[in-house]
C-alpha positions, 0 to 999 in steps of 0.5 A: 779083377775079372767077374768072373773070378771066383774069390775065395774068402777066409776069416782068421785071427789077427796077427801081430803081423797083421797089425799095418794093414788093419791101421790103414783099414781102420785109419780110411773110415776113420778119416771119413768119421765113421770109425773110432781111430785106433793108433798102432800100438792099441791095435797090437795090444788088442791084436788079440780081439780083431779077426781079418778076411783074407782072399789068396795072402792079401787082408781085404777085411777086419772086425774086432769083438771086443769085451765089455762085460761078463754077458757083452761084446762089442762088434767093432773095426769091422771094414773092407778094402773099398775095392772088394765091396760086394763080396759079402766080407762082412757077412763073413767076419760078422758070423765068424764073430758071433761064433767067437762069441758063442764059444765063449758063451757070451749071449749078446753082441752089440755093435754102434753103427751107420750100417743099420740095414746091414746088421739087420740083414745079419740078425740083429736088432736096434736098441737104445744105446742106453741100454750099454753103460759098458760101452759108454764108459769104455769108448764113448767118454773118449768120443769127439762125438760123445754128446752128439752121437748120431751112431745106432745100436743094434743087438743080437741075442745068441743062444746054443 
């Protein structure tokens, strides 16, 4: 890819036809033990939740948002193609995953990460994971590193 190039990034909905391709993506920083696995059949029962960044027809990145409340979402899933790192796409899913947010007028998003500075360059803050029982009971007791997690939280409180 030339430096040059000016690459152009959509973010979009996920489709049922989308589904191999965030499997791959998420099964890469699965491997590497920085995200949950999620198999194919959960990716199309939750096509619904995940969101992809496209340049031209080719999907270079996911995220998911997922419910955990009535006033809570989880940012989840969200990765890149290692060879478009840089480009600032997730910069991109993550704002286009707080506005989903936001039209559905939930105030706060959450996220369990490694990528700390990254989350605070996007307006986030880190918290206590304790401070989410919602999500310690929905993923975290199915977690390999549920009594040692070394994951931060951070949260953004949304307003309109």
């Amino acid at each position: 890819m030339e430096a040059t190039e000016q690459l152009t990034v959509v973010c979009r909905k996920a489709a049922p036809e989308d589904v191999e391709t965030l499997y791959e993506l998420i099964k890469g920083y699965a491997e590497q033990g920085i995200m949950l696995p999620r198999t194919r059949d959960t990716l199309l029962r939750q096509i619904d939740t995940f969101v992809v960044a496209e340049i031209g027809d080719t999907v270079v990145g996911c995220g998911s948002l997922l419910r955990l409340g009535q006033d809570l979402v989880e940012i989840r899933s969200l990765g890149m193609s290692q060879e478009y790192r840089g480009l600032k796409i997730g910069n991109k899913l993550v704002d286009f995953l707080v506005e989903q947010a936001r039209e559905q007028r939930i105030p706060k998003i959450m996220a369990l990460t490694y990528a700390v500075n990254f989350f605070l360059r996007n307006g986030f803050s880190v918290v206590e994971k304790e401070i989410f029982p919602e999500k310690v009971w929905k993923d975290c007791v199915n977690c390999p590193k549920q009594h040692a997690c070394d994951e931060i939280a951070v949260l953004k409180l949304l307003s309109w």
